[in-house]
C-alpha positions in Angstrom: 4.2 -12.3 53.2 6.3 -8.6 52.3 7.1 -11.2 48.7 3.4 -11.4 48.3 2.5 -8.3 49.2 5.0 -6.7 46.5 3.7 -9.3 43.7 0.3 -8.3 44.1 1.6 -4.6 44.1 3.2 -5.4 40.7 0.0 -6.8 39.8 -2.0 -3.6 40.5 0.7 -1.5 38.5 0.4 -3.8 35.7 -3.0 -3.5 35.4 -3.2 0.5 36.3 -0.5 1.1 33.6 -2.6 0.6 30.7 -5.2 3.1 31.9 -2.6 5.6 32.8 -1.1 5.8 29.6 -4.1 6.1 27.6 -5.4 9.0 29.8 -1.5 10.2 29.6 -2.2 10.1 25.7 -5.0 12.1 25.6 -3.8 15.0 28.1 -0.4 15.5 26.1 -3.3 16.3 22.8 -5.5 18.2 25.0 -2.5 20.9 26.7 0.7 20.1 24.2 2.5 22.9 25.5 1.1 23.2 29.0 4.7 23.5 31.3 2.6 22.1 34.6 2.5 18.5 31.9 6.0 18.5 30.9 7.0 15.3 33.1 4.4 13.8 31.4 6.3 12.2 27.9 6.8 9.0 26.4 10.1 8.6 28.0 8.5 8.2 31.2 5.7 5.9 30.2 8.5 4.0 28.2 10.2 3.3 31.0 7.0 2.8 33.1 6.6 -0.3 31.1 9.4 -1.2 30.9 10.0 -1.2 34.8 6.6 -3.5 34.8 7.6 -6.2 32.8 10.8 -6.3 34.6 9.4 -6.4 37.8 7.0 -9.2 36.3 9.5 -11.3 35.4 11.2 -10.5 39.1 7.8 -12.2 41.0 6.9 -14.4 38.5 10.3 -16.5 38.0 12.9 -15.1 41.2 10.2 -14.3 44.0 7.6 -16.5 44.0 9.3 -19.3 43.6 12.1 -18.1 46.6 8.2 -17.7 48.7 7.5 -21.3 47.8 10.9 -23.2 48.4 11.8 -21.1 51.5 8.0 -22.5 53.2 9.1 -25.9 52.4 12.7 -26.0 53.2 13.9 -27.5 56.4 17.4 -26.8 55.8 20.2 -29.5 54.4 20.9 -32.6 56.6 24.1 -32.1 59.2 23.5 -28.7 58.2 22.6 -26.1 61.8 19.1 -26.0 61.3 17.9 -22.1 61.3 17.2 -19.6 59.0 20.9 -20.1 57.3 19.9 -23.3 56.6 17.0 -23.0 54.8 18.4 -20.1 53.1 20.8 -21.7 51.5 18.4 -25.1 50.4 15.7 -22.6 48.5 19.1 -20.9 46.5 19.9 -24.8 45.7 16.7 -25.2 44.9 15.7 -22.2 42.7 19.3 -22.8 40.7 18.3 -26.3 39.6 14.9 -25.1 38.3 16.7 -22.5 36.6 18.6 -25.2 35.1 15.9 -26.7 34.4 13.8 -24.3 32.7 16.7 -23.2 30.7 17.2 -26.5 29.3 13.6 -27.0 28.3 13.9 -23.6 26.9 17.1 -24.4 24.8 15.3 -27.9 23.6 12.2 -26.9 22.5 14.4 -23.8 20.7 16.5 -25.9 19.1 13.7 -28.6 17.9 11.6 -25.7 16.5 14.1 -23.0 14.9 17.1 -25.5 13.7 19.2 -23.1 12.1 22.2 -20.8 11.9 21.0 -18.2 13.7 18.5 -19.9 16.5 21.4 -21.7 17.3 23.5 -18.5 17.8 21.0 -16.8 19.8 20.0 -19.9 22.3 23.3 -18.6 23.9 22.3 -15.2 24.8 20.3 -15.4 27.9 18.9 -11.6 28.4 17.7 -11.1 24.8 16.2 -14.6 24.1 15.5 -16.6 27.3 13.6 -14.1 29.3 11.9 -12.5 26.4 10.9 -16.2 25.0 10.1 -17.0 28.7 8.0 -14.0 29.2 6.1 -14.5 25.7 5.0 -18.3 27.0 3.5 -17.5 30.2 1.7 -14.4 28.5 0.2 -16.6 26.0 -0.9 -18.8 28.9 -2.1 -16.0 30.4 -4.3 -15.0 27.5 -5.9 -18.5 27.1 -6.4 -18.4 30.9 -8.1 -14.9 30.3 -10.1 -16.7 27.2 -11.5 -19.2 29.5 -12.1 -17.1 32.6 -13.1 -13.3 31.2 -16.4 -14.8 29.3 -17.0 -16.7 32.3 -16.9 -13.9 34.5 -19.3 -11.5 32.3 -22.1 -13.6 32.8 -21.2 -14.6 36.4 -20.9 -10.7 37.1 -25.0 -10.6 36.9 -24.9 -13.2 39.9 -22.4 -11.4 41.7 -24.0 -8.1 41.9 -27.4 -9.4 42.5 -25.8 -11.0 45.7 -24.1 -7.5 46.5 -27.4 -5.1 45.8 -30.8 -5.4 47.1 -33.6 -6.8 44.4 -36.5 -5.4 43.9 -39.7 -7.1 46.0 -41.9 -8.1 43.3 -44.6 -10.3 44.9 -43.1 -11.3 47.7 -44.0 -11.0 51.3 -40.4 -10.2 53.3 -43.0 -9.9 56.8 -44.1 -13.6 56.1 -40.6 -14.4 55.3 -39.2 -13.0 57.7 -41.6 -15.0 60.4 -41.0 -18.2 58.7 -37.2 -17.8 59.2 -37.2 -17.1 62.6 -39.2 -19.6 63.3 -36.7 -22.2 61.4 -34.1 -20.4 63.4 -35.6 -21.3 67.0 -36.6 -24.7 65.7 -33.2 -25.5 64.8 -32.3 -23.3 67.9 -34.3 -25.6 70.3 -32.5 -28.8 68.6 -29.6 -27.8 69.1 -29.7 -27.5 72.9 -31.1 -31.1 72.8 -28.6 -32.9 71.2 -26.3 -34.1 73.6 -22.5 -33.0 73.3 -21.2 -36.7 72.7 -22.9 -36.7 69.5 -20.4 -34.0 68.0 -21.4 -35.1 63.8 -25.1 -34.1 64.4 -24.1 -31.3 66.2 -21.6 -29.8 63.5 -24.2 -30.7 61.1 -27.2 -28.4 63.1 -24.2 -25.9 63.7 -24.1 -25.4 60.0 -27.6 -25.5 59.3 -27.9 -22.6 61.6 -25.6 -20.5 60.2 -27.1 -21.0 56.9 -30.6 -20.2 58.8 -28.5 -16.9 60.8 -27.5 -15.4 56.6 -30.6 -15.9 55.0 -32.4 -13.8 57.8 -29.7 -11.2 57.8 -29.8 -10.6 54.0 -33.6 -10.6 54.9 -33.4 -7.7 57.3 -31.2 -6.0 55.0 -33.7 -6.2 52.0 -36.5 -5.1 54.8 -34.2 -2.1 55.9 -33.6 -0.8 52.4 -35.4 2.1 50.7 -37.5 2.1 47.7 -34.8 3.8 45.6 -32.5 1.1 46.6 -34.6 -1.7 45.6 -36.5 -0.6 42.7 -34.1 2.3 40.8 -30.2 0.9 41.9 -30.4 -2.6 40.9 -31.9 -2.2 37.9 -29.5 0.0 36.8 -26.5 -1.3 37.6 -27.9 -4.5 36.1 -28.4 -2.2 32.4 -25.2 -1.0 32.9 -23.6 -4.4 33.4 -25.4 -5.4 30.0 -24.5 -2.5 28.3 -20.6 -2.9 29.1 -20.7 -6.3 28.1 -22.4 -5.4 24.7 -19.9 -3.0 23.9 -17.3 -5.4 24.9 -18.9 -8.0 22.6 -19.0 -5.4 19.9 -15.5 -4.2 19.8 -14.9 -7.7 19.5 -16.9 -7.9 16.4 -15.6 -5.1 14.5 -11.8 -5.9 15.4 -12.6 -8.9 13.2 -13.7 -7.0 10.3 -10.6 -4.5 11.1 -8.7 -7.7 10.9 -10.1 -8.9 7.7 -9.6 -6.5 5.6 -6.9 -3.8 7.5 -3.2 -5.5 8.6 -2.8 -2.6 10.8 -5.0 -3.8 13.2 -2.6 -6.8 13.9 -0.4 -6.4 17.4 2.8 -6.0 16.2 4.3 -4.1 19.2 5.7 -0.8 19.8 5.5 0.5 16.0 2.4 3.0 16.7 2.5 7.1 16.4 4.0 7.3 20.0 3.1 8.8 23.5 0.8 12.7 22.4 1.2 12.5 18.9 -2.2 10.9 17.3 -5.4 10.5 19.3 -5.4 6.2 20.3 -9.7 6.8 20.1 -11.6 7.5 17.2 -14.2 9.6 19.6 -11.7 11.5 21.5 -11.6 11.4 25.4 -15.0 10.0 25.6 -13.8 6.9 23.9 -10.5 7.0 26.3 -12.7 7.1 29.1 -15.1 4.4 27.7 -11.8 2.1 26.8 -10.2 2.2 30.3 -13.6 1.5 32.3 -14.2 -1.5 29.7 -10.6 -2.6 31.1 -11.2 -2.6 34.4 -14.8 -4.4 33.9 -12.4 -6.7 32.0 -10.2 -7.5 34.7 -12.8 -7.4 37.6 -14.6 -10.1 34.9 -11.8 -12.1 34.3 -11.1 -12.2 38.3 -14.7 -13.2 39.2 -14.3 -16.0 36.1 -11.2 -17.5 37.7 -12.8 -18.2 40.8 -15.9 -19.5 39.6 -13.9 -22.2 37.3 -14.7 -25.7 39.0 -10.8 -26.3 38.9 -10.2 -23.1 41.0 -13.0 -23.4 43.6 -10.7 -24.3 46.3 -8.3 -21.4 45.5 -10.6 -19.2 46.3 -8.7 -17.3 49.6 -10.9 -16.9 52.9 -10.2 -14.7 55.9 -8.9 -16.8 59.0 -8.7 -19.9 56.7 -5.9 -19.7 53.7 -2.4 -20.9 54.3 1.0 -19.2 53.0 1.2 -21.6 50.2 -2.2 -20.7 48.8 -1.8 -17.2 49.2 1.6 -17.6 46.8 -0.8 -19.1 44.6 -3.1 -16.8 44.2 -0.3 -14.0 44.0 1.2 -15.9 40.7 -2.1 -16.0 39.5 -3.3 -12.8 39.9 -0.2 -11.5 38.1 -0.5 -14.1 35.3 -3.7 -12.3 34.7 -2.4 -8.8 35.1 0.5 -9.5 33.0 -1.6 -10.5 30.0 -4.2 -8.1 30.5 -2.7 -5.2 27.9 -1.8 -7.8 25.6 -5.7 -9.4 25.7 -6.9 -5.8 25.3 -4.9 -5.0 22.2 -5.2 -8.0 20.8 -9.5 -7.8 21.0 -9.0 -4.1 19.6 -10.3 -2.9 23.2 -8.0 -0.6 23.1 -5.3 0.5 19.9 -2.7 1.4 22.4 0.4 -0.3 20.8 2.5 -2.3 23.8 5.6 -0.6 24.9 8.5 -2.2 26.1 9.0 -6.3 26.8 5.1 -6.4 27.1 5.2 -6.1 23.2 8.1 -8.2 22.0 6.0 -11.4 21.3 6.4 -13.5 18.4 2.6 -14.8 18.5 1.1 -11.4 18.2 2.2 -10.9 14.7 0.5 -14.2 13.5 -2.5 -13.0 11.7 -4.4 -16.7 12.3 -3.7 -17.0 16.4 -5.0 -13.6 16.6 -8.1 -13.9 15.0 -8.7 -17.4 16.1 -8.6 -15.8 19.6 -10.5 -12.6 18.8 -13.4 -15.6 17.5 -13.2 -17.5 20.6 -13.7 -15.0 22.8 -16.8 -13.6 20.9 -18.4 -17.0 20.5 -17.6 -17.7 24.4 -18.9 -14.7 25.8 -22.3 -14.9 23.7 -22.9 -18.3 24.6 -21.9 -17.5 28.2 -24.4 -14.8 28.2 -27.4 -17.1 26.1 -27.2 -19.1 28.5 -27.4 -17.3 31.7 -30.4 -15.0 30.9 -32.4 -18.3 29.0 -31.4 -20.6 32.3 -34.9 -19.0 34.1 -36.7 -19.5 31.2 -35.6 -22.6 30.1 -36.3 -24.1 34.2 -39.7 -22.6 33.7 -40.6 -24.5 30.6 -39.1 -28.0 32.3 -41.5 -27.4 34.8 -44.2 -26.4 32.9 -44.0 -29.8 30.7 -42.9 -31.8 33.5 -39.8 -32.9 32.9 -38.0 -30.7 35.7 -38.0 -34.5 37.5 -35.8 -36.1 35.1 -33.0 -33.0 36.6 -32.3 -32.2 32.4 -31.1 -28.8 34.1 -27.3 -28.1 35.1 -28.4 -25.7 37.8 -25.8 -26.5 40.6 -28.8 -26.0 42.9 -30.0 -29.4 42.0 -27.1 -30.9 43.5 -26.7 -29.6 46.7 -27.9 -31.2 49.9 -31.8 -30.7 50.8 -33.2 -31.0 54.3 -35.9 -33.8 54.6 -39.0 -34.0 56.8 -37.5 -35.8 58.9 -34.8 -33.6 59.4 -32.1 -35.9 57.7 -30.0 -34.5 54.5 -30.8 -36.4 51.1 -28.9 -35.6 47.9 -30.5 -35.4 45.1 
């Protein structure tokens, strides 16, 4: 748990970094010779970084593994079982996968780059193995971010729509509110029929009551809420959503163009003007301030998207109900995606912040047709992501309208889940 706990710590500094140095940036131009700023440098941001990709590596190929192997270990056989034991078993085990990482590493080196001087340098572990090690699992971590961030922008509308309280256009919430009680006493009334050896039907009402028990909450919290809060917070926060994923989109678009006709806006690395030397905005603060809350929407996005991925349902962690070993998980992924978070927003022109330390020592960022091929992706993703959740209500509407909504043409996962009958059974449609 205290291994966890420090990966996702690592996580959060990962991700806060970025955002701290642009604002760092921008107050070393603002008060250059202010002595209350002086610990503020590139030195210390420098070594910021580098301190985060270190401890990256740390979680991502020492700890979380250790976390992992030490759960399952049972300790060697003849062996006094105890903590000794199973000590000693994880060490065995986290050296052979060292082994065999290295190994893969060394092959796929040696098949790729054949000469003279790949050769030479497959033997010197700190300068090629963990940088090469690092700059895999942040491409992976980019493509994960591809899939999941455009994902997540649309899914964010559904996410905050569950959070705030909508607007009561047409709708009666004191006839609502009747007919849900009413369901919950009839189900209620069931309940205290059924008799106990019949333990199926009763899980089954069980659930249907708690199902019954949240819709009339989220009913009393609509009814308790005040005009402002209905009609003036939700649609704003829903323009604001729409607006930071517009400019998102945008920024997309034009680093493109940049990359079309300007090699300069490639991500080479650390070769930029340095820490309070040259503004890392073209509007000033205002476009700092705009670039590190587009970050954060970013990350929050890309979080949201990760669950929502059909593959990554199950992952999702519940209170009272996730075990160790899916806690780990979520830990390594949660870092994955902090990790490649900086490189992602450089490499959409986000933000022109040029990587310090191991963060921007990788070989893919300084090919022009990976780049841009990503930089297209993400654009066409996110607007067909975004198509196709504000058409959806329109597009269910015409079905209907025509008729056709029977033949289930739709892919609303509502269609699919589990409908109570008449009679009271469950039919699947």
């Amino acid at each position: 748990l205290f291994l966890s706990t420090f990966t996702l710590a690592v996580s959060a500094g990962a991700v806060l970094l970025l955002p701290f140095s642009i604002i760092s940036n921008e107050i070393l131009l603002s008060f250059p010779q202010n002595y209350y700023i002086q610990w503020l440098n590139g030195s210390l941001i420098h070594g910021l970084w580098n301190l985060a990709s270190l401890f990256s590596n740390l979680c991502l190929f020492v700890l979380m593994p250790f976390a992992f192997f030490f759960l399952e270990s049972e300790g060697f056989a003849g062996l006094k079982k105890g903590i000794r034991a199973r000590i000693l078993e994880t060490l065995v085990m986290l050296i052979l996968l060292a082994l065999l990482i290295l190994g893969i590493v060394w092959v796929a080196s040696a098949l790729i780059d054949n000469d003279a001087a790949s050769m030479e340098s497959l033997y010197d572990l700190w300068e090629f193995y963990l940088p090469y090690l690092y700059s895999c699992i942040s491409l992976m971590g980019c493509l994960l971010l591809l899939l999941c961030t455009p994902v997540g922008l649309s899914r964010m509308f559904t996410v905050m729509g569950q959070l705030l309280v909508k607007p009561t256009i047409l709708e009666d919430l004191d006839e609502q509110m009747y007919m849900i009680t009413l369901e919950e006493a009839a189900i209620q009334r069931r309940l205290n029929g059924v008799s106990s050896t019949v333990e199926y039907q009763t899980a089954d009402l069980e659930r249907e009551l708690e199902k019954v028990k949240s819709k009339k909450t989220n009913l009393e919290r609509r009814k308790k809420a005040s005009a402002w809060e209905r009609n003036l917070v939700y649609p704003a926060v829903m323009i604001l959503l729409l607006i930071e994923t517009s400019i998102s989109v945008l920024l997309v678009a034009l680093n493109i163009l940049y990359l079309l006709v300007d090699e300069t806006a490639m991500p080479k690395g650390s070769g930029g003007p340095g820490i309070g030397n040259a503004s890392l905005s073209t509007f000033g603060f205002v476009g700092a301030a705009l670039e590190i809350i587009l970050i954060f929407y970013l990350m929050v996005s890309s979080v949201v998207g990760f669950y929502s991925l059909r593959f990554f349902e199950n992952f999702t962690p519940r209170k009272d109900d996730t075990t160790m070993t899916k806690i780990i998980g979520n830990c390594v992924s949660i870092l994955v995606l902090s990790s490649a978070l900086p490189v992602m927003s450089r490499t959409l022109g986000i933000t022109r912040f040029d990587l310090l330390g191991d963060f921007g020592r990788f070989n893919w960022l300084g090919n022009f047709y990976i780049v841009l091929s990503y930089n297209l992706l993400f654009a066409i993703v996110t607007t067909l992501c975004l198509v196709r959740k504000f058409t959806s209500a329109v597009r269910e509407e015409l079905l209907k309208a025509l008729g056709l909504d029977k033949l289930h043409l739709s892919n609303n996962p509502r269609d699919s889940e589990a409908k109570p009958a008449a009679n009271g059974h469950q039919k699947s449609l």
